[in-house]
C-alpha positions, 0 to 999 in steps of 0.5 A: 954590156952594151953590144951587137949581141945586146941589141938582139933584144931590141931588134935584128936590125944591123949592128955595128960598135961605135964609139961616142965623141968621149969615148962612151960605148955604143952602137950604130943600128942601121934600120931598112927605112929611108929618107926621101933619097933613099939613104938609110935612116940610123940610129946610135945608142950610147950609155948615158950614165949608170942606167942610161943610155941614149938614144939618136940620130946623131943629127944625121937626118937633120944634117941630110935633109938640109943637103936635099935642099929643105931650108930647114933654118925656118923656126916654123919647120923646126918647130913643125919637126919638134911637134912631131917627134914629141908624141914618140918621146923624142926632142930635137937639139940645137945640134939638128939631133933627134935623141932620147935618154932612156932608161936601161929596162924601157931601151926596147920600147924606146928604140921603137919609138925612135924608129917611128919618130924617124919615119915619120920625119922622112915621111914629112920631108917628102910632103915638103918635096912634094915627093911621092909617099913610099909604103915602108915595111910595115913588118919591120916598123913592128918587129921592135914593137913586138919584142918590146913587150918582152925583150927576154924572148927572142922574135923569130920571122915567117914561122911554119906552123902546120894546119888541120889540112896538112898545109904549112901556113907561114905567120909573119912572127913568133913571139913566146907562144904567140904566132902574128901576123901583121895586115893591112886592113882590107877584106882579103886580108882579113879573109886570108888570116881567118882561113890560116888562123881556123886551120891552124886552131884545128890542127895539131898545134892548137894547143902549142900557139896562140894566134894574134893578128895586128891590123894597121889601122893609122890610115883608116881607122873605120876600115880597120875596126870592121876588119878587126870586128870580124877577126875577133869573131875567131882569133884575137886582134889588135889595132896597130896604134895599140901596138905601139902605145906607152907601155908604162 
């Protein structure tokens, strides 16, 4: 059944039912990212036959660029946006839509794709705009991501989890048995991961989670494989870019 309650296993984002142009059931998803005027970036599901469903912005980013003014009738920038969203999985239709079919088991991952494939759309409207870049959420773009590897088990956010020093350190998700953390890669980031991952490891849920670290390396990825080198040294860590990766 596509629902509200379905759609927790492919992100906590906003849900709201909707209906398709022939009556299909869906879902319009309102994510907590934004187009250069800060308008909401959306995303529909609707069942595409048995098994299916697609995925799309119903050409609403398309249609809202295009109302900030980017000529977007050029074939150059079409074909630009094409490029772009292709990496993820997405196509750009004749209607302006950014969509996707899936099939019902890989819906996780490929929502996720879509979200990146939309961010990184707006990100691309504001270099046309000559508009300043704006850091999203960096925790939210991963979230779905997460729950993709397993959307059986729920995420939960800013987990508790008390260390040897009797200190309750808060973990950015817990997925399973795992506890996570998303960084940037800079040294005290690095540096406060490993004083909460070494108290945790001693302390008496050791034996309850198991920590991961995921260092967001798509801007230096040097940078980030020092970091991730030195927190491999105590706790396991992954490059975002591994993250969001084809599972299949």
């Amino acid at each position: 059944m596509l629902n509200c309650e379905w759609a927790q296993t492919l992100t906590r984002y906003d849900c709201k039912p909707v209906r398709g142009i022939r009556g299909e059931l869906g879902l319009r998803i309102g994510t907590p990212f934004s187009l250069p005027d800060d308008a909401a970036i959306i995303l529909y599901i609707i069942q595409a036959g048995d098994g299916h469903l697609k995925i799309s912005d119903n050409g609403d980013t398309f249609a809202h660029l295009s109302a900030l003014g980017l000529d977007l009738t050029h074939h150059a920038k079409v074909r630009a946006l094409r490029d772009l969203v292709m990496p993820h999985g997405l196509t750009l239709g004749d209607e302006g839509d950014f969509k996707l079919l899936t099939q019902n088991k890989n819906a996780a991952w490929n929502f996720a794709r879509s979200v990146t494939a939309l961010l990184a759309v707006a990100q691309w409207a504001r270099g046309q705009m000559n508009d300043s870049a704006v850091e999203h959420d960096l925790l939210a773009e991963a979230e779905p991501y997460i729950l993709a590897r397993n959307p059986s088990v729920k995420v939960k956010r800013r987990v508790h989890v008390r260390g040897a020093s009797a200190v309750d350190h808060i973990f950015d998700f817990e997925h399973g048995n795992e506890v996570i953390d998303v960084i940037s890669p800079s040294p005290q980031a690095t540096g406060g991961a490993m004083r909460k991952v070494g108290d945790v490891l001693n302390g008496p849920f050791a034996e309850t989670y198991s920590p991961l670290i995921i260092v967001d390396d798509r801007t230096d990825p040097h940078k980030a494989e020092s970091e991730i080198g030195i927190l491999a040294s105590l706790v396991r860590a992954q490059p975002f870019s591994a993250l969001v990766k084809p599972l299949h």
